[in-house]
Structure formats: C-alpha cells, structure tokens
C-alpha positions as CSV (number, residue, x, y, z in Angstrom):
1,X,98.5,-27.3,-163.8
2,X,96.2,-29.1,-166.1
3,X,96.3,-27.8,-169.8
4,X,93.0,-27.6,-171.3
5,X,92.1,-30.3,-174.1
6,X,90.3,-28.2,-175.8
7,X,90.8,-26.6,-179.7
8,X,92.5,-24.0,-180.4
9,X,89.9,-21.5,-181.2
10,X,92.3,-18.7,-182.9
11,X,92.3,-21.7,-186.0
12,X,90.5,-21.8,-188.6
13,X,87.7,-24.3,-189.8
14,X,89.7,-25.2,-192.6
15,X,92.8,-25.1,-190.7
16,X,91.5,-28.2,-188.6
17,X,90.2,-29.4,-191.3
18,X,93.8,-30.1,-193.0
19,X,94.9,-31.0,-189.7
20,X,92.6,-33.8,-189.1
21,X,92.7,-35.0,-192.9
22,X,96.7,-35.5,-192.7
23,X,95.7,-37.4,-190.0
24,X,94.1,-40.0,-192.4
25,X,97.4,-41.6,-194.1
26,X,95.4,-43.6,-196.8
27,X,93.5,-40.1,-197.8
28,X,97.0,-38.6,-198.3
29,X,98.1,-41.5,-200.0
30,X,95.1,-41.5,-202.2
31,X,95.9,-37.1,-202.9
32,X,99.5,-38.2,-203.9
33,X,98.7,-41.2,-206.4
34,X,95.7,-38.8,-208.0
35,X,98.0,-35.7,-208.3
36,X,100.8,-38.5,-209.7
37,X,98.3,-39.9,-212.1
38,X,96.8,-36.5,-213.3
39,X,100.3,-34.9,-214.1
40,X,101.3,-38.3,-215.8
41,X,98.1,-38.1,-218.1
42,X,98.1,-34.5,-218.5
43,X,101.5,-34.9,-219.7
44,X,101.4,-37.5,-221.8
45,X,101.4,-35.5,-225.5
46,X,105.1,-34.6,-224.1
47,X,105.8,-37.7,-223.1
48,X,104.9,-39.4,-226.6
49,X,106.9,-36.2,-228.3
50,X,110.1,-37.0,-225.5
51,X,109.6,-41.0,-226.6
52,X,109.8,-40.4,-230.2
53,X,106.9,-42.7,-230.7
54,X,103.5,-42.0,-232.2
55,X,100.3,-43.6,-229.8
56,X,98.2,-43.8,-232.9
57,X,100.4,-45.5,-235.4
58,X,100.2,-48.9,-236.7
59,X,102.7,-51.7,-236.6
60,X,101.6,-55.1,-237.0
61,X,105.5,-56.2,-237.3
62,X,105.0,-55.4,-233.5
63,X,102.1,-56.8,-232.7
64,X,102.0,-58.2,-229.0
65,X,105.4,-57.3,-228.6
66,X,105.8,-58.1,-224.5
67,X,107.2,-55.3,-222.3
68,X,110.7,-54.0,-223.1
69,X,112.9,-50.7,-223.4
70,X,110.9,-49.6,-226.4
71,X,107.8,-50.1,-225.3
72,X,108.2,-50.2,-221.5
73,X,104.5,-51.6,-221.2
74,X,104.6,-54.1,-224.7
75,X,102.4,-53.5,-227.6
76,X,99.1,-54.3,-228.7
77,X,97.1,-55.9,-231.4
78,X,98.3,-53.9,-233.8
79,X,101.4,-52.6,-232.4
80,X,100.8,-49.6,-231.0
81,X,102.3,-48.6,-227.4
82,X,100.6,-50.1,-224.4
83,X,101.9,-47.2,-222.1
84,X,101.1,-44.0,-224.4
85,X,97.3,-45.6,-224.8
86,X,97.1,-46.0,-221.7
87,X,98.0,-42.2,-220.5
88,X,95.8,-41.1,-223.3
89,X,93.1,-43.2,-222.0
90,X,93.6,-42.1,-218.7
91,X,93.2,-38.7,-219.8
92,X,89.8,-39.5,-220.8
93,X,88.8,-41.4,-218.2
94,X,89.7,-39.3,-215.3
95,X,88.1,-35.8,-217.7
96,X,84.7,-38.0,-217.8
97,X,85.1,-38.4,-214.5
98,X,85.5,-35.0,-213.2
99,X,83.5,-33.1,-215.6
100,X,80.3,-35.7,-214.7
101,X,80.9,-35.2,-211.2
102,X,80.4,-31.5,-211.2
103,X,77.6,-31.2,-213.1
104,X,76.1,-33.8,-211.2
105,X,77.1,-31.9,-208.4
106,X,75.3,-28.8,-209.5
107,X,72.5,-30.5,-210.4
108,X,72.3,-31.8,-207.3
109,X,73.1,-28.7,-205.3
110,X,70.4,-26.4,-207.6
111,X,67.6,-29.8,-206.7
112,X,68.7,-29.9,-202.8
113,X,68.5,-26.1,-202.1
114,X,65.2,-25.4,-203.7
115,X,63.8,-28.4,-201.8
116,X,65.1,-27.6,-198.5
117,X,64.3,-23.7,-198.3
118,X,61.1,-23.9,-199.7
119,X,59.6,-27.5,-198.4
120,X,56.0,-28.1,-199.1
121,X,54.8,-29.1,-202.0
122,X,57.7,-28.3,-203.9
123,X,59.9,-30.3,-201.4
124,X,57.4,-33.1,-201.4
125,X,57.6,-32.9,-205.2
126,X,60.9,-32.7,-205.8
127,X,62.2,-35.7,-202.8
128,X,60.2,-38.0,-204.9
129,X,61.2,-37.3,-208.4
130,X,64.4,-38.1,-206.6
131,X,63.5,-41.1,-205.1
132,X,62.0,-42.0,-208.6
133,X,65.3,-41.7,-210.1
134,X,67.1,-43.7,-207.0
135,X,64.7,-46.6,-208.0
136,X,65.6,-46.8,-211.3
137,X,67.9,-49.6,-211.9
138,X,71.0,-47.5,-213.1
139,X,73.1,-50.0,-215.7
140,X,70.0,-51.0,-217.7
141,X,68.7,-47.3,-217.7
142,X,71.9,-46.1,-219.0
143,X,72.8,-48.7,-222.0
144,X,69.2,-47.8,-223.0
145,X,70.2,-44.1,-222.9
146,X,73.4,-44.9,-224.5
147,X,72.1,-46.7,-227.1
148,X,69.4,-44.2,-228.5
149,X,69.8,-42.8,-232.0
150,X,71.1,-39.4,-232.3
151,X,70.0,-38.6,-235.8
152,X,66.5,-38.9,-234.4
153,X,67.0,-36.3,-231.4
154,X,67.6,-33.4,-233.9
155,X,70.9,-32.5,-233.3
156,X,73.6,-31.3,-235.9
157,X,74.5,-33.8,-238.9
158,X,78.4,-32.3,-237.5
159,X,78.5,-33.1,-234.2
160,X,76.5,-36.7,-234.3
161,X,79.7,-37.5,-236.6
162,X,82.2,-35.6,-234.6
163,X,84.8,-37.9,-233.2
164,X,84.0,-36.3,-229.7
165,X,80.4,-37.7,-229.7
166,X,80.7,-40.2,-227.6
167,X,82.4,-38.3,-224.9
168,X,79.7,-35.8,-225.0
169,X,76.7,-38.4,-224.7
170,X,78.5,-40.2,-222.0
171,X,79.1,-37.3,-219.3
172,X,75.3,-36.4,-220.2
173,X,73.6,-39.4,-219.7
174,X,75.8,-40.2,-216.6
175,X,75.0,-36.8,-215.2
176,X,71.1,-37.5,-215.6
177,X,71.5,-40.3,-212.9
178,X,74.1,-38.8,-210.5
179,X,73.0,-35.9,-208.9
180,X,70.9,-37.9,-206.4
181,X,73.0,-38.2,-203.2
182,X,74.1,-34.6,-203.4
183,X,70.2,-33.4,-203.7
184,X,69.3,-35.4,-200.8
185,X,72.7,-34.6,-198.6
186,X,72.3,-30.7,-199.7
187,X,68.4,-30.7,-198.7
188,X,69.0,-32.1,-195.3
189,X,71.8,-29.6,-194.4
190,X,69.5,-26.4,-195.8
191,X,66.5,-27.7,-193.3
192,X,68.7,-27.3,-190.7
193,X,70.8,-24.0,-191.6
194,X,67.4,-22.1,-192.6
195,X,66.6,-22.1,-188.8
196,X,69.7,-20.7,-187.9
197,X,69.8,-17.0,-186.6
198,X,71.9,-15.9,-189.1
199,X,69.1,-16.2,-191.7
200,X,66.3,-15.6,-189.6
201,X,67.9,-12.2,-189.3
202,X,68.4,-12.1,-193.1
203,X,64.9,-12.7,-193.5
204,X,64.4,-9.9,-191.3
205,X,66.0,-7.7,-192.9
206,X,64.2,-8.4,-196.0
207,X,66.4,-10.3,-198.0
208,X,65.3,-12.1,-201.4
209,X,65.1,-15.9,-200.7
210,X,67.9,-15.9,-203.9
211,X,70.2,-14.0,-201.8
212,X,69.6,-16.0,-198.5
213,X,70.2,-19.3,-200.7
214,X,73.1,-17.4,-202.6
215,X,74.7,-15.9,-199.7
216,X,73.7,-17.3,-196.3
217,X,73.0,-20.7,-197.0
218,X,74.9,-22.0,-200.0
219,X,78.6,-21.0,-198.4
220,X,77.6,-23.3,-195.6
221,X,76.8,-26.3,-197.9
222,X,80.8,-26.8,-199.1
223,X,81.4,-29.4,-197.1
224,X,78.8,-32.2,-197.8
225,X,78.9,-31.4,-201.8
226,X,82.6,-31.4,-201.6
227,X,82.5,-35.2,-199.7
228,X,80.0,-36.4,-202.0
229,X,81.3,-35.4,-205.0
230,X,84.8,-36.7,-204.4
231,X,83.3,-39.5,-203.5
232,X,81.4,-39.7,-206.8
233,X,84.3,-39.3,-209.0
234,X,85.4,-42.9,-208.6
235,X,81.7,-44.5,-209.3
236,X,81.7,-42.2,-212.9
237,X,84.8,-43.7,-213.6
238,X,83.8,-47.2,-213.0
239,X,80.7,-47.0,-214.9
240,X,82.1,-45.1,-217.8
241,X,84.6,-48.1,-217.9
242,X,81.7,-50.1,-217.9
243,X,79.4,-48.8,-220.7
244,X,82.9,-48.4,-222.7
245,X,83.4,-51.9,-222.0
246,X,80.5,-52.7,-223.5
247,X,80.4,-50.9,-226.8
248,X,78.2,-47.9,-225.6
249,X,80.3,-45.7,-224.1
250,X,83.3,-43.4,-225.3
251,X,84.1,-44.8,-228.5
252,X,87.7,-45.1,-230.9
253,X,89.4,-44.2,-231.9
254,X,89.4,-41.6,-228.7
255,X,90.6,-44.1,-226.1
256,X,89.8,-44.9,-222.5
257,X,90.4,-47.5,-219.8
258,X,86.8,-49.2,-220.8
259,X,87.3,-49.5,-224.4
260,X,91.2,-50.8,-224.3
261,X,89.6,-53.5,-221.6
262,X,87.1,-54.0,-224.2
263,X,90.1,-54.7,-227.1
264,X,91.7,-57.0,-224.6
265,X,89.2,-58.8,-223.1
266,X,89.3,-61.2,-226.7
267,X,92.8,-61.5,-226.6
268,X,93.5,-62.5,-222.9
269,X,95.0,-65.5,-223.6
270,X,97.4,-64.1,-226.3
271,X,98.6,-61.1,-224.4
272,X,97.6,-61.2,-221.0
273,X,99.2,-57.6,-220.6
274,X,96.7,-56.0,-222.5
275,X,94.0,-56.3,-219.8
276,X,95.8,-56.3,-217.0
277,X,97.1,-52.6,-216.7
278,X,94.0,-50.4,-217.7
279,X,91.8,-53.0,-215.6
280,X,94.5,-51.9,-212.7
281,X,94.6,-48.5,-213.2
282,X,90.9,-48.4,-212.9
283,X,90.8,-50.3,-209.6
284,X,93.8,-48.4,-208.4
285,X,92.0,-44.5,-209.2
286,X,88.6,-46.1,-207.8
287,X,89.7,-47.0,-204.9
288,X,91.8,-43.5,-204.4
289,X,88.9,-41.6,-204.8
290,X,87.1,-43.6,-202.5
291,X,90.1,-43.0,-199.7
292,X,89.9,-39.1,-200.5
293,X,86.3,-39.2,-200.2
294,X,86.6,-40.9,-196.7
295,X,89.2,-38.9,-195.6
296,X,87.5,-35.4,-196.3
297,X,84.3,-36.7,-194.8
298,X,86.3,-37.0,-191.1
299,X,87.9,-34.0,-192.1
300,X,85.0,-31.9,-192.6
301,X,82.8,-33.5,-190.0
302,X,82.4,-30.6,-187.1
303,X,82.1,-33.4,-184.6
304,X,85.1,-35.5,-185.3
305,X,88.3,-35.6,-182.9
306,X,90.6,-32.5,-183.5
C-alpha cells in the first residue's frame, strides 16, 4: 500500500513552519550565534563586575597592550579593554538595530494596510510617496539628516546635551528611510486577503473597515513583516556602523561597533586588533541576520516543501 505524501493536516501552520525552518542548518546557526551574541552583550555589566575591570577607565601605561589573560582581546589607545568595549558596543549596536527595525516595521505595516484596503487615490498616493522615498539615494540623505542642528529644531536645551542623543537621532532618522519594503510587501498581501470570503463576510456583516484591518486582515500579514523585518535588522546595523564610522552617528563616549572602527581605523598599523574584531563582529551579526531572514522566508512560505 502506497502511503500518501501529503501533510499532515492535524499540524499546525506554525508547526510546519518550525519544521521546515530546522530544515535550514545556516538559519539555525544564525538563531544560535544571535541568541549567543545577545546574552553575551546583555551580560556584559556582569561580566565587567566578574572581571574586576572598569570599560571606561583610562590607562595609558597600557596602551595597545596586545591580547593576553588580562585583557583577553588587548587594549586600546588609551588602555582601556578591547573585549568589555566591545560587549558594550555590541549592546548598542544590536538595540539600534532592533528598535529601528520595528518601528520601521510599523511604519511600514500602518503605510501598507491603508494602501491596500482602501486603493484608489489613496493607494495611488501613498505607492508613490513610497516610491519617492525608494529613489532617494539613502547614505547621502542620511548624513544630511544626521548632520542637521538640533538646537534649531526646538527641542529641549536637556536632551540635545544628553549623552543619549545620538542614539535617539540615529534610530529616527534611520526609521524615516526603512519602512519601504514592508509598505510595499504588506500592501500586496492586503489586495489579495481583502478578496477572501472571510472578509467579504465581515463586510457583510457590517464590520468597521478598523476592525476588518484590525482583526481579519492584519493576523494574516505576520509572516511577510516578520521576514522582512528580520531581514532588516542586519542592513540597520550596517548603516548605523556606517554613519558611526563617519562621525554622524551614535557618538562617545556611548560606544558602538561604528565608532570603535572609527578610533581604529587611524591606528591600523599600530594595533591592527583594534579594527579587526568590531569590523568582524559586524560582518559576522550581518550576515546572521541575513541567514535568519532567509530561513524564515522558506519557512513561512505556504508553497514551500513540507
């Protein structure tokens, strides 16, 4: 007797889901190194406390020390530990990361669903403010943005001279630019779930078109915002490490990956080191991010093999 090749249909979507995605070995590679990496930088206060060594203190008697038991990384231009900066930057880096990702996300989402449902003008009108924003060129739009004077926006005398500033103006600006690929992802999947007879009978019933978006279509959106903002998570991080690299984007004495590559880009031939593991990390939680991204996309994709 021939068994049947078909799924099992007592499962879950979300059961084949994981099924298929531990299928994908460099997606649950990537979900290991990020879960590593964000305990690791989560952690490191307690790690500085179990070291007995202050991140922010000044040595210059130690100055480019090279790797060793007390500093397992070295030290760098002024003597502080390679390793502890480099948790702390992470930190950072990964928060900017995240946090721009989701509000990007729901930018997106809120752009995407109105679009969809409602099409027409509104559609029309807000498909080519998108579009607008795709043709911008997105490095030279965002050092301009990063480098506009806050005193002249209005804002508080405190918080332009709040330490935190510059993390603040750098998930913003990078939030403005980001929400593109989920608007137009999101408004192709609501033109096709609106026809569906699920909300045709909402609609019948006389439901708001807030509660059809709310309720009926929105749930049914999770997988192509979850894929793209995954996916996202490792571009913010490269291009916060890029304005930071170039002066514009979190600033010290708050550190991330970007500003201790910018530090060590002027002393590469002096300690080599210095460059070499934030530039790594960053490559290494790009491309992790990317792998995730992939492997939730076959994953969540109703046509893929079970």
């Amino acid at each position: 007797m021939i068994k049947s090749q078909s799924p099992d249909r007592s499962l879950s979507t979300w059961t084949l889901a994981y099924r298929k995605f531990f299928r994908h070995k460099l997606a649950v590679c990537s979900v290991i190194f990020i879960f590593v990496l964000a305990v690791v930088t989560v952690c490191a206060p307690l790690i500085e406390f179990a070291l007995g060594v202050d991140s922010r203190e000044v040595n210059l008697l130690t100055r480019f020390a090279k790797p060793s038991g007390d500093a397992w990384l070295g030290r760098d231009e002024l003597g502080r530990d390679v390793l502890l900066r480099l948790l702390f930057g992470g930190q950072v880096s990964i928060l900017v990361g995240f946090v721009t990702a989701i509000c990007a996300a729901i930018i997106g989402t809120i752009i995407g669903l109105i679009a969809g449902y409602y099409g027409g003008w509104i559609d029309a009108f807000l498909m080519r403010s998108t579009d607008s924003v795709i043709a911008l060129p997105l490095l030279p739009l965002l050092i301009v943005l990063a480098g506009l004077d806050l005193n002249k926006l209005g804002l508080p005398t405190t918080l332009i001279e709040s330490d935190t500033i510059s993390l603040y103006r750098i998930i913003f600006i990078v939030s403005l630019v980001s929400w593109t690929t989920v608007a137009r992802l999101v408004r192709g999947a609501t033109l096709t779930i609106k026809e569906r007879d699920f909300v045709l009978a909402a609609l019948s019933q006389g439901a708001s078109s807030t509660r059809i978006m709310r309720v009926h279509i929105l749930p049914n959106l999770a997988s192509p915002i979850i894929v793209a903002t995954t996916l996202s998570v490792g571009n913010i991080i490269l291009v916060e490490s890029i304005l930071s690299f170039l002066g514009l984007g979190v600033q010290p004495p708050i550190p991330s990956w970007g500003n201790l590559l910018t530090n060590a880009h002027e002393l590469i031939y002096t300690a080599q080191w210095l460059a070499f593991y934030p530039g790594l990390a960053i490559i290494l939680t790009v491309v992790a991010f990317n792998f995730l991204g992939d492997g939730l996309q076959e994953a969540l994709d109703p046509k893929g093999e079970i």
